[in-house]
Residue frames relative to the residue before (quaternion, step in Angstrom):
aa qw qx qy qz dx dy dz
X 1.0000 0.0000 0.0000 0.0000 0.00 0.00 0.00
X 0.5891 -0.6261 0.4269 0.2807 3.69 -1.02 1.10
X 0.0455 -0.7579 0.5952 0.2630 3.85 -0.40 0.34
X 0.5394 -0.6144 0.5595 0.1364 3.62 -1.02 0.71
X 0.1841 -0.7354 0.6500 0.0531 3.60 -0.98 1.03
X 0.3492 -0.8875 0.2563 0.1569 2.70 -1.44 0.85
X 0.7129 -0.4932 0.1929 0.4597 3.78 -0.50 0.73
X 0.1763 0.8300 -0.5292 0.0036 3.29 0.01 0.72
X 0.5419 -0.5887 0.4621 0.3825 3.79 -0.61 0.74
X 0.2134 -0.8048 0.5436 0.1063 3.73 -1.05 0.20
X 0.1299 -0.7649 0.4943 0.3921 3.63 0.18 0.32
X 0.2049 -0.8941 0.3894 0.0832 2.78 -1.57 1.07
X 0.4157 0.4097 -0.6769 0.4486 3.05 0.74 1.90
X 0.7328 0.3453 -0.3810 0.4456 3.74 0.22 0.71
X 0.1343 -0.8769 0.4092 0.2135 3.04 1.23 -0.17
X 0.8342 -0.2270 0.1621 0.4757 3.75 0.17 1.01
X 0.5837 0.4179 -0.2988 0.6288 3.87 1.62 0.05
X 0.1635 -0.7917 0.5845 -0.0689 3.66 0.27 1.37
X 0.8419 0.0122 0.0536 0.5368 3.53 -0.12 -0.65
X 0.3218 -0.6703 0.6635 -0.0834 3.58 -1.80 1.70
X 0.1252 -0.7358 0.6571 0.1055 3.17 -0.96 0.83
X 0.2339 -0.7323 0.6381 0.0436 3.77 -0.58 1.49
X 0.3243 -0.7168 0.5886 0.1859 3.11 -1.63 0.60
X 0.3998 -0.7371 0.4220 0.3446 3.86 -0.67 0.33
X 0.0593 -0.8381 0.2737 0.4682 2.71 1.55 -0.93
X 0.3945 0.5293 -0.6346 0.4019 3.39 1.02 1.24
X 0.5652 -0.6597 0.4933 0.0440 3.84 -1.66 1.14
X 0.2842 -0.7670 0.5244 0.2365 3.74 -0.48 0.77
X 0.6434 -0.4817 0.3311 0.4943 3.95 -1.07 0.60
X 0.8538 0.2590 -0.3127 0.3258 3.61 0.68 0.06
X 0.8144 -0.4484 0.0297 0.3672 2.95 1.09 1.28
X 0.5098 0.6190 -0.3901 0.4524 3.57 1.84 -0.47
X 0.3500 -0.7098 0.5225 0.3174 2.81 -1.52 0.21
X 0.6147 -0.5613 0.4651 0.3011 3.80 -1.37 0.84
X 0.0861 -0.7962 0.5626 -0.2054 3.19 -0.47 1.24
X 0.3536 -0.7319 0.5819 0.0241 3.96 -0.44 1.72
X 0.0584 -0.6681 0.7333 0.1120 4.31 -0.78 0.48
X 0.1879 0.7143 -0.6555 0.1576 3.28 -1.06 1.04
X 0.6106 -0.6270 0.4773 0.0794 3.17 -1.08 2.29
X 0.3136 -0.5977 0.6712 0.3065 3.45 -1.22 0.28
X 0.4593 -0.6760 0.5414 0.1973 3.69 -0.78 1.30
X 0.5912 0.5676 -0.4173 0.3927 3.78 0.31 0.44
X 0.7783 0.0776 0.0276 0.6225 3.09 0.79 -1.33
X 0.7153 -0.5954 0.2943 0.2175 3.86 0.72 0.84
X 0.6705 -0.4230 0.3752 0.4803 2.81 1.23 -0.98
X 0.6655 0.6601 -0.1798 0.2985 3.47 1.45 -0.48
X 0.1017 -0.7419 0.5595 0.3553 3.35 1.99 -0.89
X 0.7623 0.3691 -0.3182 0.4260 3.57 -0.31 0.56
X 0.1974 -0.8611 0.4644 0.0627 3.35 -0.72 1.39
X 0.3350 -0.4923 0.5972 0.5374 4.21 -0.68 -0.41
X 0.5970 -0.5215 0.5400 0.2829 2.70 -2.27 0.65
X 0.5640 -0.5429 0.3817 0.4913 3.94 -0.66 0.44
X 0.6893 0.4948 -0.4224 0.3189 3.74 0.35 -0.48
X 0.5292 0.6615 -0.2289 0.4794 3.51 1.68 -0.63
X 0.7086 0.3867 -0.2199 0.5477 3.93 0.79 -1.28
X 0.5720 0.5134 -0.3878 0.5088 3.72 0.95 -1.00
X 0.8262 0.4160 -0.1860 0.3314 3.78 0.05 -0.25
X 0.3328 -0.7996 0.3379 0.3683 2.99 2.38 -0.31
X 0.5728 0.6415 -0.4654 0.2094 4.08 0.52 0.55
């Protein structure tokens, strides 16, 4: 029997890809490269948004 996922909102200016790892493209003494995380400012970081009837009411 099929199990069924559930409905989760997506935010939709990141669409479910919440957080990027940027390079600087300056290198640490051992050879990695430097690398910036940076959240999508909509959804924090979560890829998932409240439905509007949920934020309008503040829960």
């Amino acid at each position: 029997m099929p199990q069924h996922a559930q409905n989760t909102p997506v935010c939709r200016d990141c669409d479910g890809f919440a957080t990027a790892a940027i390079t600087t493209g300056t290198r640490h003494a051992d050879g990695t490269r430097a690398t910036l995380r940076v959240d999508c400012p909509t959804c924090q970081g979560t890829g998932r948004t409240l439905p509007a009837a949920l934020a309008r009411v503040g829960r």
